[in-house]
C-alpha positions as CSV (number, residue, x, y, z in Angstrom):
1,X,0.3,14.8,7.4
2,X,3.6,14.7,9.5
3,X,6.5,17.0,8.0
4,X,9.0,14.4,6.9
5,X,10.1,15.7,3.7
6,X,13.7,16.6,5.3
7,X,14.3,12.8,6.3
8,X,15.5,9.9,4.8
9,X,12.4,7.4,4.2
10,X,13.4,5.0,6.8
11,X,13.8,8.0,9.4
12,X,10.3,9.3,7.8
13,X,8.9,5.3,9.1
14,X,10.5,5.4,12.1
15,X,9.6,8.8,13.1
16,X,5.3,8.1,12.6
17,X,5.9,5.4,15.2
18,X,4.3,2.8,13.1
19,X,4.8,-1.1,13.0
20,X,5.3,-3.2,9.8
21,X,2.6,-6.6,9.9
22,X,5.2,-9.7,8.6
23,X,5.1,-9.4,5.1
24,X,2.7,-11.3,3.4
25,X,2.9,-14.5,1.7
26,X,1.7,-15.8,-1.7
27,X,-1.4,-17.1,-1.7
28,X,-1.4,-18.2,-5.3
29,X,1.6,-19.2,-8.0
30,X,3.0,-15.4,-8.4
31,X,5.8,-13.5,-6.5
32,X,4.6,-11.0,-3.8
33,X,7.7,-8.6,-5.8
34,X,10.0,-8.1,-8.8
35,X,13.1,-6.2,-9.8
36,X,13.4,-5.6,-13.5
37,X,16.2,-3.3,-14.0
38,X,15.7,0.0,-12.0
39,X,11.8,-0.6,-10.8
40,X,10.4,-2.7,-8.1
41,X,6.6,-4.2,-9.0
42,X,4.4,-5.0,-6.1
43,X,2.2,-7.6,-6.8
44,X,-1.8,-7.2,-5.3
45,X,-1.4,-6.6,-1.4
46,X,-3.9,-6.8,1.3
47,X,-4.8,-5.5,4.5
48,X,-2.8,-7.5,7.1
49,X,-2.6,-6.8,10.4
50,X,0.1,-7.4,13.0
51,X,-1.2,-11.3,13.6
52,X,-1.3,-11.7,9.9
53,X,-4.8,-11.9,9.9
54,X,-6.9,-9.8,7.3
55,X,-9.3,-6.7,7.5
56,X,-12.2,-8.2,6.4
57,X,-15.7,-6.6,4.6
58,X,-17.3,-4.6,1.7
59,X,-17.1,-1.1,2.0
60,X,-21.0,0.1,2.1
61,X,-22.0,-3.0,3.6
62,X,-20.0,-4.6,6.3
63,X,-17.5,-1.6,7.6
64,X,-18.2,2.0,6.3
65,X,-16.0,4.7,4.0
66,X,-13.3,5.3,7.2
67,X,-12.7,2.0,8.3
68,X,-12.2,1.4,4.4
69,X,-9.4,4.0,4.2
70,X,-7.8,2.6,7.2
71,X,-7.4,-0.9,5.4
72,X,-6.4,1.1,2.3
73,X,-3.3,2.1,4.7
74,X,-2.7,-0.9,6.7
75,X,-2.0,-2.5,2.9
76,X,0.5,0.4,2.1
77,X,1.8,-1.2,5.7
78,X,1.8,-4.8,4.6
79,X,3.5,-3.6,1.2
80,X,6.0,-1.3,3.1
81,X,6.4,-5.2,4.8
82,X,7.5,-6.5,1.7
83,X,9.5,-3.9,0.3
84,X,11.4,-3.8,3.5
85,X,11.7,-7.6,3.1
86,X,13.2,-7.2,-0.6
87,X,15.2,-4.4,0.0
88,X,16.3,-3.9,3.4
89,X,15.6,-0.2,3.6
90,X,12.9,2.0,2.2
91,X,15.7,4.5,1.3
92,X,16.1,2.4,-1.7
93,X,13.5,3.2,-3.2
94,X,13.4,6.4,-5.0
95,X,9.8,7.4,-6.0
96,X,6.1,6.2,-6.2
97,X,5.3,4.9,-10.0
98,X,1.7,4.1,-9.8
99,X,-0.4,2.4,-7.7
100,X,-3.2,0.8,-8.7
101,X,-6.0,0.7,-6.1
102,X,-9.3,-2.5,-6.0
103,X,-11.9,-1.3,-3.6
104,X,-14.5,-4.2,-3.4
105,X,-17.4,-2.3,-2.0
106,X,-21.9,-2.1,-2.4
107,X,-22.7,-1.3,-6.3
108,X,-23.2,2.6,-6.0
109,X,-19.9,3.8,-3.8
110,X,-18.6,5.9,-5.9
111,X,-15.8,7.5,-3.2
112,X,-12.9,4.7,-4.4
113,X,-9.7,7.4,-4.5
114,X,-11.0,8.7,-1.0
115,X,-10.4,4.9,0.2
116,X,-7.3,4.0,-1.7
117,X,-5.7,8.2,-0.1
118,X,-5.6,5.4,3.2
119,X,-2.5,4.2,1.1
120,X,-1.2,7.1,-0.9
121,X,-1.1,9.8,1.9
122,X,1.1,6.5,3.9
123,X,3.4,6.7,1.2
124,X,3.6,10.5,1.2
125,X,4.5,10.5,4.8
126,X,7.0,8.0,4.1
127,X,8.4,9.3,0.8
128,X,7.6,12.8,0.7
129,X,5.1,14.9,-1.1
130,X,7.1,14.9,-4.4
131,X,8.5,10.8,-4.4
132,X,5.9,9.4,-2.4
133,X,2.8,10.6,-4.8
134,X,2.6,8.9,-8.3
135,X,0.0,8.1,-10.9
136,X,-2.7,6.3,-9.7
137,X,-5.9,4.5,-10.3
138,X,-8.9,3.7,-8.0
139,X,-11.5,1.2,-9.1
140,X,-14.7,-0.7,-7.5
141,X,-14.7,-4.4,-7.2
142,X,-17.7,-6.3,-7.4
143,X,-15.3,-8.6,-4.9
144,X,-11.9,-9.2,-3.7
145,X,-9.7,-12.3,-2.3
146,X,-11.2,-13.3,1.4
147,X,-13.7,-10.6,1.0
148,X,-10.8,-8.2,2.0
149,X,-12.5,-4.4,1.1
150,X,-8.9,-3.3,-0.9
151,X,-6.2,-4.6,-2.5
152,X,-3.6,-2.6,-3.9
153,X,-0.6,-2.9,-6.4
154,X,2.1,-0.6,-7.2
155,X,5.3,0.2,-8.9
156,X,8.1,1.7,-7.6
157,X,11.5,3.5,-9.1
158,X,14.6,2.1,-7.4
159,X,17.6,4.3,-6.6
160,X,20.7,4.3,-9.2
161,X,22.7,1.3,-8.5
162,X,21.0,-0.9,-6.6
């Protein structure tokens, strides 16, 4: 993990040399975000690349436990995407809630938070050790949207006033 804990969360981004995908589009009839009051919900993401096309695959069966993680963090990207989007800066966001991690994967994987740390450790890097970790969850899907291997949803605390 890069030391970033002494800059802001947009120098933290800019300093891992990484590139945000466009942020994602609804699919469905929901919003890809929400303010209420002084959190920011992120609605399901997926793995989008820079093209806006999709990682696609179950974990066990058509890419393996690594490539899983990497989709796991090229979601934090496509969320990162949209919170960049919504907010204009990722310093406007205070800390990590929860994130809530879907791993559609073969019937006896059983390594779901190592897949979903693909996201997490992203938003440590970005966030710091202390505001970038929340609670979190990490469940097995029997399948996912487009047969993408995770989807991912979080909550996030906003900074006073914005």
């Amino acid at each position: 993990m890069t030391n970033t804990e002494s800059l802001t969360p947009d120098q933290a981004f800019e300093k891992l040399g990484l590139t945000l995908p466009p942020a994602p589009t609804p699919k469905g009839v929901y919003k890809p975000c929400l303010i209420d009051g002084k959190y920011l919900y992120l609605s399901g993401h997926g793995p989008f690349k820079d093209d806006s096309s999709l990682i696609i695959g179950r974990i066990g069966k058509d890419i393996d436990i690594e490539e899983g993680k990497l989709a796991a963090r090229q979601v934090g990207l496509s969320m990162l995407s949209t919170i960049k989007a919504k907010l204009g800066s990722f310093s406007r966001v205070k800390r990590v809630i929860k994130i809530l991690g879907m791993v559609n994967c073969v019937e006896d994987f059983e390594r779901h938070p190592y897949v979903i740390n693909g996201c997490s450790e992203l938003f440590a890097e970005i966030w710091g050790t202390e505001n970038g970790v929340g609670v979190r969850s990490a469940v097995g899907m029997g399948s996912l949207p487009d047969n993408i291997p995770v989807e991912i949803e979080a909550m996030f605390e906003l900074v006073e006033g914005y």
